[in-house]
N, C-alpha and C positions, 0 to 999 in steps of 0.2 A: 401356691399350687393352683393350676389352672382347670376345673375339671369341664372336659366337653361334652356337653347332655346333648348334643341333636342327632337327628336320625340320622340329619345329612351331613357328610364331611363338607370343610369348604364353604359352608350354608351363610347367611347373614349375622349371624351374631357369632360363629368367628370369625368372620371376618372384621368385626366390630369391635372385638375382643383382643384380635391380633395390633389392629390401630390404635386402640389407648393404652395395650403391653407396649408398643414401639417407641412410647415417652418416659419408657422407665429408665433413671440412669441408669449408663454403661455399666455392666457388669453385676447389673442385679440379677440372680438368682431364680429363674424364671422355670417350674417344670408345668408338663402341660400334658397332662394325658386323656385318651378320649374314652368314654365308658365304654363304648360299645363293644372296643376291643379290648377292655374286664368284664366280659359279662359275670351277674350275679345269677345265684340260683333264686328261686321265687325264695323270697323273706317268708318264714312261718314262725309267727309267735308263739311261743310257749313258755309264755311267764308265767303263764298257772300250771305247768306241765310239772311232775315233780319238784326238783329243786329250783325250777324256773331258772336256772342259770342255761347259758349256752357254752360250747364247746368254742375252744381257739378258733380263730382267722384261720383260715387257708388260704390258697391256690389264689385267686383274682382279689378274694378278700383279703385278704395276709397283705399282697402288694398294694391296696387301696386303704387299708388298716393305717398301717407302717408309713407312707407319705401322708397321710392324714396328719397324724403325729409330728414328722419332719416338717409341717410347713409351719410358717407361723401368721398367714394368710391363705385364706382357701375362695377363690373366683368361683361361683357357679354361672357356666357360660350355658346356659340354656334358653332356647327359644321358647313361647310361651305356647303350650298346646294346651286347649282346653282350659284355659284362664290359670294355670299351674305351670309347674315345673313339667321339662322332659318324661317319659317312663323310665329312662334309664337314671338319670337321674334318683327321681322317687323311689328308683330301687336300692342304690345308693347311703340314701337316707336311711331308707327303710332299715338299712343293716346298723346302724345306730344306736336303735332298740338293745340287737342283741349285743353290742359290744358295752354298751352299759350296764349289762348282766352277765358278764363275760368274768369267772374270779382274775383277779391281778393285771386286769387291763385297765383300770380305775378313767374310764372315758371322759364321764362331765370333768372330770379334774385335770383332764390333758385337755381339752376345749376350752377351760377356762381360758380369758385373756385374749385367745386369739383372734386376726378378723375377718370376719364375712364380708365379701361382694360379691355382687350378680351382675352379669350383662348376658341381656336379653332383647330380642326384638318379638315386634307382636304387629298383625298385618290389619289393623283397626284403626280410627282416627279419633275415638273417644281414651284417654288414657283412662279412666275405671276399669278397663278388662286388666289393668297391667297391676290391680291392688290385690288381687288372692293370691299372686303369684308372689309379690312382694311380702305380704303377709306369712306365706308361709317363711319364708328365710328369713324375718326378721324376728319370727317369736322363736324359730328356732333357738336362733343365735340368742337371743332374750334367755328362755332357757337353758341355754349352754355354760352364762356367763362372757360369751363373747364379745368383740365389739361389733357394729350392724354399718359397713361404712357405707353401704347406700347402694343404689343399683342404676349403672346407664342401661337408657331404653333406647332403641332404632325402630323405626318403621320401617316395615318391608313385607312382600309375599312373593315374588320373585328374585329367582337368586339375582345379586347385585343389586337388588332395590335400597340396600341400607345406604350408598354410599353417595344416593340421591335426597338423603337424609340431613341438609346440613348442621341442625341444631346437633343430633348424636354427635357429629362429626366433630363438632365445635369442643361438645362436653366429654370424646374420648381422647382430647388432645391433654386435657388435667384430669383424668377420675382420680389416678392413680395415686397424683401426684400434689392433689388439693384435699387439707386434711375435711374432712365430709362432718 
């Protein structure tokens, strides 16, 4: 599952995203949805709140729930804002919480096994901006139980600047398809 954190449709890192999906054998299994048209409601924790449990998935959650679970690889195609993931995105996430305190939705134990990748672009020339972003998907997936298969990066800050990028270009010809 491909999930698309940017503000902007079309932006550099799916486009970046869409070229190293384009190396996947024929007939692989490919969905791709974009957050923005699931939006979430703002996340409120309330694990100390009575029974600290939370109420079923619904409406944008229910259908981001439910393909969580169906995939058995989950892409975070997010551009790097403010040394992190997308908003939409970390809103995302954020519902993670509650689905781990959710009765009979047993989450960490559906994440077990499964793997993480990120492709992302970041409009800097020092790669250190691209490690908090990194970090957070990988301790995630760390504590998920998951596997961490790595993250392509692009340069860019105007649209199509990623595809003047050649080393990304290089490395989304195998991400997918080079065990990481």
């Amino acid at each position: 599952m491909f999930l698309l954190g940017s503000a902007r449709c079309g932006g550099n890192t799916e486009t970046l995203a869409q070229l190293a999906a384009a190396e996947l054998p024929p007939g692989f299994k490919q969905r791709w949805l974009r957050l923005d048209d699931l939006p979430l409601e703002q996340f409120r924790d309330i694990r100390h709140e009575g029974t600290g449990t939370y109420p079923p998935a619904a409406g944008n959650e229910l259908v981001l729930q439910e393909a969580t679970f169906e995939a058995t690889d989950i892409v975070f195609v997010s551009p790097i804002y403010w040394y992190s993931v997308s908003a939409s995105t970390k809103a995302y996430m954020d519902v993670w919480t509650g689905w781990m305190r959710t009765p009979g939705v047993e989450f960490k134990a559906r994440m077990r096994g499964k793997t993480l990748w990120a492709v992302t672009t970041f409009s800097d020339e020092d790669p250190k901006f691209v490690e908090p972003f990194v970090g957070t998907l990988r301790y995630c997936a760390e504590y998920l139980g998951m596997r961490w298969a790595g993250v392509l990066v692009g340069n860019s800050s105007a649209p199509g600047d990623v595809l003047r990028d050649t080393a990304a270009l290089t490395q989304a010809r195998t991400f997918f398809t080079t065990t990481q």
